[in-house]
C-alpha positions as CSV (number, residue, x, y, z in Angstrom):
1,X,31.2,29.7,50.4
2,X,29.5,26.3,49.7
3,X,33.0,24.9,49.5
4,X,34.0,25.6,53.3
5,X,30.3,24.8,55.1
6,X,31.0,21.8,53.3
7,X,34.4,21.3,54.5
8,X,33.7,22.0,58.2
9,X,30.7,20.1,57.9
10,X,33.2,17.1,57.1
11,X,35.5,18.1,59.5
12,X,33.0,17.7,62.1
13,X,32.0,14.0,60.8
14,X,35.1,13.2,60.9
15,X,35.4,13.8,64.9
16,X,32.3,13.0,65.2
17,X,33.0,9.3,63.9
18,X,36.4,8.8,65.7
19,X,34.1,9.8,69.2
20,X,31.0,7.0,68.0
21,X,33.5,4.6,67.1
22,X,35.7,4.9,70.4
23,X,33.1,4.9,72.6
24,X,31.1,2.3,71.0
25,X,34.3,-0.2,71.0
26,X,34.7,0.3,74.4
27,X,31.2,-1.2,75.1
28,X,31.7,-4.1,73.1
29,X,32.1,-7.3,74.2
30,X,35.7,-9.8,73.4
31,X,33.1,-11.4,70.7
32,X,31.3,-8.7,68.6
33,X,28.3,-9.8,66.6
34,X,27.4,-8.3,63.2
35,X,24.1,-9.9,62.8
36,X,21.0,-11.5,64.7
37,X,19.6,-15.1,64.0
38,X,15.9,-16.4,63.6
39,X,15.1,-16.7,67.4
40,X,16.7,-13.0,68.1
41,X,19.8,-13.7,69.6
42,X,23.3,-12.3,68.1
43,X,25.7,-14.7,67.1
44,X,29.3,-14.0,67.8
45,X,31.2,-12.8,64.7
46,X,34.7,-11.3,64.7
47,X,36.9,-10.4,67.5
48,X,36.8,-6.8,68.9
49,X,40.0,-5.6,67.8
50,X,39.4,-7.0,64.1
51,X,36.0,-4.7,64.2
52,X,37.7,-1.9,65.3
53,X,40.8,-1.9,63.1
54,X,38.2,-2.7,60.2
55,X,36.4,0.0,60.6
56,X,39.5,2.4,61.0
57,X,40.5,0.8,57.5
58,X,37.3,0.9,55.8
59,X,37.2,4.8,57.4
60,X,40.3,6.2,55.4
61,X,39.9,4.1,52.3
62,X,36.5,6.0,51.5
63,X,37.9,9.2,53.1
64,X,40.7,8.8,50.8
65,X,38.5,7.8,47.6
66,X,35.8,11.0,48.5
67,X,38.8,13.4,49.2
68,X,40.7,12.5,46.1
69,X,38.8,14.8,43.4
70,X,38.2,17.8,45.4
71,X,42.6,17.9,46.6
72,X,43.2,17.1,43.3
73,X,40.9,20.3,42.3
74,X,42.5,22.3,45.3
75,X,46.1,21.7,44.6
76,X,45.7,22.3,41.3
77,X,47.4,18.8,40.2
78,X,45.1,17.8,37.5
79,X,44.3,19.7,34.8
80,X,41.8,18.4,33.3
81,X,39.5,19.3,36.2
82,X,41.3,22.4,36.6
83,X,40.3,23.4,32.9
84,X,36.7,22.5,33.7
85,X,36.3,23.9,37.1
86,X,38.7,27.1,37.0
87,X,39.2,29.2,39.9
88,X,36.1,31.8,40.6
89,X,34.0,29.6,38.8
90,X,30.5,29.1,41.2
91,X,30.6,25.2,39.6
92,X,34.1,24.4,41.2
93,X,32.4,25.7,44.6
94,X,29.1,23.8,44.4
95,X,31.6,20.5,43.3
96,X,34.3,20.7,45.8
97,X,31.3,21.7,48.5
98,X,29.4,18.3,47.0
99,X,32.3,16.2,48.0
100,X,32.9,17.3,50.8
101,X,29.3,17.0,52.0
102,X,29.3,13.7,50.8
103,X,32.5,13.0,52.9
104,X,30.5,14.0,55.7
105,X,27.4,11.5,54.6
106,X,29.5,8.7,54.3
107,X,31.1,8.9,57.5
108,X,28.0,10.0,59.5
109,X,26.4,6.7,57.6
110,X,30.2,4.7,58.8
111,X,29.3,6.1,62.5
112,X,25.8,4.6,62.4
113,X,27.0,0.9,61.6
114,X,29.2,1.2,64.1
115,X,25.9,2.5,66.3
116,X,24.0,-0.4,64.7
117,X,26.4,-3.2,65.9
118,X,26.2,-2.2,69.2
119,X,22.7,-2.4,69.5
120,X,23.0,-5.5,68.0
121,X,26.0,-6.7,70.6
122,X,23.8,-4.7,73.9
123,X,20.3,-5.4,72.9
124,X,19.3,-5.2,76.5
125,X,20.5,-1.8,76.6
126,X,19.8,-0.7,73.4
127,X,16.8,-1.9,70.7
128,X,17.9,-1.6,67.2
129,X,14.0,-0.8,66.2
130,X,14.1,2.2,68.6
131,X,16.8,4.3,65.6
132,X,14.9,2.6,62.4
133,X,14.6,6.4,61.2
134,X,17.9,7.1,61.1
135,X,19.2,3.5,58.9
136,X,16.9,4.6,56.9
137,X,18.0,8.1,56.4
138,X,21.3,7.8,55.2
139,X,20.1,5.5,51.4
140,X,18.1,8.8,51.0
141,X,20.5,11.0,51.7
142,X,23.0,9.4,49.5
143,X,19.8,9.3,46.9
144,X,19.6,13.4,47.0
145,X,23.6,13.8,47.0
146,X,23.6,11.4,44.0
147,X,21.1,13.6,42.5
148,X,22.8,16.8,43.5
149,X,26.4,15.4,41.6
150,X,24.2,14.9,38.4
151,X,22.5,18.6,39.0
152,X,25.8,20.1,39.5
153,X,27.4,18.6,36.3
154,X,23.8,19.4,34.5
155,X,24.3,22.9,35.4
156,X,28.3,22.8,34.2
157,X,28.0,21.3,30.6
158,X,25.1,23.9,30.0
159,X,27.5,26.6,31.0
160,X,29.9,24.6,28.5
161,X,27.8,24.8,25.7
162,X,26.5,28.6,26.0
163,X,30.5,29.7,26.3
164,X,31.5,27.7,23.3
């Protein structure tokens, strides 16, 4: 159960991110900037299409790094985690709903620096202070998935050692 609300939950980031990022882009100027100086004004950085292919990159290579444990758990490839996580077990659930989650963290948290760089690049339109709660959201929510992974695995070598 915790295994699909995950999964749709990171199905939904996942659109979620491709609709920040392509409407963001197309408010960005030729010149994006990734950071302001001293006196407050943006200096001009990388060009637009380099931004947005970068993000697109750095997008599926920690899609592809979260997804890899849980399909490797799905399709039944590795079996060391499929000895450790057999099917019906509530652990394999709360791990393959974990990653997911955390798929969906990490690209709501790829979706906000995308949001953040265009406040930086439209700060007439947009004031970076005006969102501080939510850049300062996502550290704690990686803080209490971190803690939920460790939890998770507690909670599966104790059922390890009363089965042995």
């Amino acid at each position: 159960m915790y295994y699909r609300f995950g999964k749709a939950i990171y199905f939904i980031s996942v659109l979620l991110f491709m609709f920040v990022l392509l409407y963001f882009y197309s408010a960005l100027p030729e010149l994006v900037s990734y950071q302001i100086d001293e006196v407050g004004n943006s200096s001009a950085g990388l060009e637009k299409g380099t931004f947005f292919y970068l993000m697109i990159a750095l997008f599926v290579i920690c899609n592809g790094m979260v997804l890899l444990p849980p399909k490797l758990l799905e399709t039944k490839s590795h079996t060391g985690l499929r000895r450790i996580f057999p099917v019906g077990d509530p652990y394999r659930d709360y791990f393959l709903g974990w990653f997911y989650s955390f798929g969906a963290i990490l690209n709501m948290s790829l979706g906000l620096m995308v949001f953040y760089t265009h406040s930086i690049n439209n700060q007439s339109e947009i004031a970076s202070e005006e969102f501080n709660i939510f850049f300062y959201m996502i550290p704690v929510l990686f803080l209490v998935w971190i803690v939920g992974l460790f939890l998770i695995l507690m909670g599966k070598f104790k059922q390890v050692q009363t089965k042995s």
